[in-house]
C-alpha positions in Angstrom: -37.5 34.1 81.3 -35.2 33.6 84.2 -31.2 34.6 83.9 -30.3 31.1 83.8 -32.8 30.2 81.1 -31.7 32.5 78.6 -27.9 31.5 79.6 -29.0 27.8 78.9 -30.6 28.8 75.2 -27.9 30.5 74.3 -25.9 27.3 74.9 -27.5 25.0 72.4 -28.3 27.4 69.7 -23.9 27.4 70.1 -23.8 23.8 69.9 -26.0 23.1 66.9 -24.3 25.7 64.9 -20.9 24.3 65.8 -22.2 20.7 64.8 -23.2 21.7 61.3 -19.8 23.3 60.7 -17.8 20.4 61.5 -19.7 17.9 59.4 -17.5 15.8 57.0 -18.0 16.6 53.1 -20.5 14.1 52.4 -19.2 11.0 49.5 -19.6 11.2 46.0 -22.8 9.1 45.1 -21.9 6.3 42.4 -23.6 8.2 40.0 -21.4 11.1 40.2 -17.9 9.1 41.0 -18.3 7.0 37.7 -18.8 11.0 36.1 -15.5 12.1 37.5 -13.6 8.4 36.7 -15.1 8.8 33.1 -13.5 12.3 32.5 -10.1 11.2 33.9 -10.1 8.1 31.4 -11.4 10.0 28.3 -8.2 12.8 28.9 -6.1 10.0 29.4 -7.7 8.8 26.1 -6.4 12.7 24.0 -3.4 12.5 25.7 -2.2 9.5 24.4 -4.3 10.1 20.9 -1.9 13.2 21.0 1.4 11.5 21.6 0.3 8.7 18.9 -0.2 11.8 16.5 3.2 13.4 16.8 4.8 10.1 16.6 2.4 9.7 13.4 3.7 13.2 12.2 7.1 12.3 13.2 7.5 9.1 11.1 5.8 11.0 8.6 8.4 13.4 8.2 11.3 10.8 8.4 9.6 9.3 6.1 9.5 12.3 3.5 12.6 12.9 4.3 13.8 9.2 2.9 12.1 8.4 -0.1 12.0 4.6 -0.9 14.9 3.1 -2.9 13.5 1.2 -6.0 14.6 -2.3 -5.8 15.7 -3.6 -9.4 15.3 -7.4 -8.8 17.2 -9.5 -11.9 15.0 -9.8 -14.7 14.7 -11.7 -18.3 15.7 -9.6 -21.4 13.3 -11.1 -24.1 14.5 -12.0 -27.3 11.2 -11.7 -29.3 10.5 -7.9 -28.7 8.6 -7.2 -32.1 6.4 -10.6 -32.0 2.7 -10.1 -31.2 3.6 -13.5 -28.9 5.7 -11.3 -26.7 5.0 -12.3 -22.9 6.2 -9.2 -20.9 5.8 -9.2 -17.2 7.4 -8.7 -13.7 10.1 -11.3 -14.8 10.6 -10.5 -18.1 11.5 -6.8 -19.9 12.0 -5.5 -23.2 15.3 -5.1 -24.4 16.4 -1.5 -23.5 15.5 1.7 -26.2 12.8 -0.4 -27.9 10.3 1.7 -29.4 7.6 -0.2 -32.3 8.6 0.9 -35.8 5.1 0.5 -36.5 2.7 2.5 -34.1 -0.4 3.7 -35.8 -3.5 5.8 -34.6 -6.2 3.3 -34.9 -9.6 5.3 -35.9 -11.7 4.7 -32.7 -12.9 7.1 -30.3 -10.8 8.7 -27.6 -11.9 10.2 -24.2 -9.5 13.1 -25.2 -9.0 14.7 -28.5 -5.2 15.6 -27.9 -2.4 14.4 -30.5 -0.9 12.0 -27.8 1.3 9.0 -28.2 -1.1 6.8 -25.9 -3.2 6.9 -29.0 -0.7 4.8 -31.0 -0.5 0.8 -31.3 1.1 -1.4 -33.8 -0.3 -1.5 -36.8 -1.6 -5.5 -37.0 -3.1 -4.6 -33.6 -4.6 -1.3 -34.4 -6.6 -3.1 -37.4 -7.8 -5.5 -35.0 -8.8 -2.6 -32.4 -11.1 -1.2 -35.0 -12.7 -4.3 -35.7 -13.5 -4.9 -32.3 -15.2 -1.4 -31.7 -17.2 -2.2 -34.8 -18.1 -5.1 -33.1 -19.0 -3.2 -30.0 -21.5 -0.6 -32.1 -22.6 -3.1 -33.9 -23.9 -4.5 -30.9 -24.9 -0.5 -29.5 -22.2 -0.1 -27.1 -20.3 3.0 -26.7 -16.6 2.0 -26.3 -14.2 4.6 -26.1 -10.2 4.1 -26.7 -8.1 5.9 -23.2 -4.1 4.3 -23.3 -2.2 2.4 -26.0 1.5 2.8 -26.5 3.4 3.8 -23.6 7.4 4.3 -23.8 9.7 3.4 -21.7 10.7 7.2 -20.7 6.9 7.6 -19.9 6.6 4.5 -17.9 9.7 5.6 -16.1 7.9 8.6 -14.9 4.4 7.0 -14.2 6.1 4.4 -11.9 8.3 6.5 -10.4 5.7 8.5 -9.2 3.5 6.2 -8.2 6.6 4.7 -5.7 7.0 8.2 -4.6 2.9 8.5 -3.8 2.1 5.6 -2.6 5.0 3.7 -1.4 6.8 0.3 -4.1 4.5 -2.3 -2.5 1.3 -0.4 -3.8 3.0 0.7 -7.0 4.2 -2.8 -8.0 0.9 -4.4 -7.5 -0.7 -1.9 -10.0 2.1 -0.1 -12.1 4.5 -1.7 -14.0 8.6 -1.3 -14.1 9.9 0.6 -16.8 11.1 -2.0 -19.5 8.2 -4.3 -18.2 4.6 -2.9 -19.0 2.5 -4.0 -22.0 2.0 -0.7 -23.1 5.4 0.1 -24.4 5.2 -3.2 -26.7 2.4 -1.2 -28.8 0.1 -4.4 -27.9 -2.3 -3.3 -25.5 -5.1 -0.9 -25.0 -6.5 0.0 -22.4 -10.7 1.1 -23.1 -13.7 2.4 -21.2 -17.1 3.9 -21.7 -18.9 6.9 -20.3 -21.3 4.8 -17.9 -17.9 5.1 -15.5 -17.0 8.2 -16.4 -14.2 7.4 -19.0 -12.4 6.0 -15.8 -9.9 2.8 -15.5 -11.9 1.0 -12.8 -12.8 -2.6 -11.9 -16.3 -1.4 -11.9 -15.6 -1.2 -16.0 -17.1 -5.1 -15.8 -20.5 -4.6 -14.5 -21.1 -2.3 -17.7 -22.7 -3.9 -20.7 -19.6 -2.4 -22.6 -17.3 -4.5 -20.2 -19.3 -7.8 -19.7 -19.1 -7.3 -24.2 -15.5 -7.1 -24.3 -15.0 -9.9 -21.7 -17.1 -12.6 -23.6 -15.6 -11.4 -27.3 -12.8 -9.8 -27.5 -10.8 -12.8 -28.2 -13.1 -13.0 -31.5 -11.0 -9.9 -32.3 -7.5 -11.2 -31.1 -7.5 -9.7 -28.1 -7.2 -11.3 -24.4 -8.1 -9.5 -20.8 -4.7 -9.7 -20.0 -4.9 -9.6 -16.2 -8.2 -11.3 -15.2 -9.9 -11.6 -11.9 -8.8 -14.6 -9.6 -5.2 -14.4 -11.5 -3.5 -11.9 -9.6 -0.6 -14.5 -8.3 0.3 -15.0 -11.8 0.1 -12.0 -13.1 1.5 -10.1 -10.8 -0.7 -7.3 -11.2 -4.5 -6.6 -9.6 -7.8 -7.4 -11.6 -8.3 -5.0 -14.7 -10.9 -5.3 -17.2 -10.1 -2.6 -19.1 -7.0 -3.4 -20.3 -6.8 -5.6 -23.4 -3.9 -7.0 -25.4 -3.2 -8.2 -29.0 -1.9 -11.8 -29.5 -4.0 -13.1 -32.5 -7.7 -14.3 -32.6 -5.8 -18.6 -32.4 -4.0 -17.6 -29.2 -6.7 -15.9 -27.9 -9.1 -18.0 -28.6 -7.6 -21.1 -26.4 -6.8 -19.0 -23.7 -10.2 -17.9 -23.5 -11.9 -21.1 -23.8 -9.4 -22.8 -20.9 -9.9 -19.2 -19.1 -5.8 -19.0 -19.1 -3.4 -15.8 -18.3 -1.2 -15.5 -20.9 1.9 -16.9 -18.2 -0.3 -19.9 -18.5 -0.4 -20.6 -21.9 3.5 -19.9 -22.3 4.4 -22.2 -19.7 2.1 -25.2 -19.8 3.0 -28.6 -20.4 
């Protein structure tokens, strides 16, 4: 090869190297620009998950910090405390101290074999207790006695906790005042059976034990004092377990005209 061949080789084997430096970065495909976009937007996504978590913690804390005052709201002071017509509720309290002088341990079975005042309920109503879970055998059902006579001391506590826990709007809607729950009056009970594992739940009703007490207990004296569908009146949620003593004639007519108790008191 001549002199000035080789020089003019050597001159495009320079340019061709030179080209393949200076070539721009080449775009990101579609593919791989949606990747990049899509990583951004999900650590946007923890940042702000993060900052929503500390100002989670943060109110939290504050609100730890300030426990909820218990609002006491003006209520009725019934004059009738020892009648088994007593209508307690969110608007109406027993008189302050009042304590049954006639609370008995009706002979039922109990989920728990303690010596414990929640055993205890008047006496008229404590007779009609064990008729009604002779009733309930009779018809082989297993009902088992959890929560009768509750005083005012111990409701304190129960409530007070329960505003603590879970804040006064949850604990009014399923715990009652101290002065205003049934369970201090001696009247009530509240039952269950082993099928929900000696539990107060709503899902007490779809037992046989619970559709049984439902359809008789006011053969017994006994209403479901807080039925489903009643809540507004009430005041409290939907519990099937807990029954209360008012006499087989009151309970009777509320039963047949599917009444709360507020309803038969206050109807025309």
């Amino acid at each position: 090869m001549s002199k000035y061949g080789l020089l003019l080789l050597t001159a495009i084997l320079l340019i061709g190297c030179n080209q393949q430096e200076i070539l721009p970065s080449l775009p990101l495909t579609t593919s791989a620009k949606h990747l990049e976009d899509k990583q951004e937007i999900e650590l946007v996504d923890v940042v702000v998950q993060k900052e929503s978590d500390e100002v989670l913690e943060d109110k939290t804390t504050e609100t730890e910090d300030k426990p909820e005052q218990i609002e006491k709201d003006p209520i009725l002071v019934v004059d009738n405390p020892t009648s088994v017509e007593v209508l307690v509720n969110k608007q109406r309290k027993l008189p302050d101290g009042y304590s049954p002088k006639d609370l008995v341990v009706p002979n039922v079975p109990f989920y728990f074999s303690e010596d414990d005042p929640k055993k205890k309920m008047r006496k008229e109503a404590a007779a009609a207790l064990e008729k009604l879970f002779k009733g309930a055998e009779q018809a082989q059902l297993d009902l088992v006695a959890a929560s009768g006579y509750r005083s005012y001391e111990r409701q304190k506590t129960i409530y007070e906790y329960n505003v603590t826990t879970r804040g006064q709007a949850v604990a009014d809607k399923y715990s009652a005042r101290p002065g205003t729950s049934e369970h201090q009056t001696g009247l009530a009970m509240d039952v269950t059976t082993a099928q929900v594992a000696f539990s107060l739940e709503e899902t007490f009703r779809q037992t046989n034990e619970g559709e049984w007490l439902e359809q008789n207990a006011h053969s017994y004296g006994f209403v479901i004092r807080y039925p489903k569908g009643k809540e507004e009146i009430t005041g409290y949620s939907y519990e099937p377990w807990h029954i209360r003593y008012v006499g087989k004639s009151i309970a009777t007519e509320i039963y047949d005209q599917s009444l709360t108790l507020e309803e038969y008191f206050t109807r025309e």
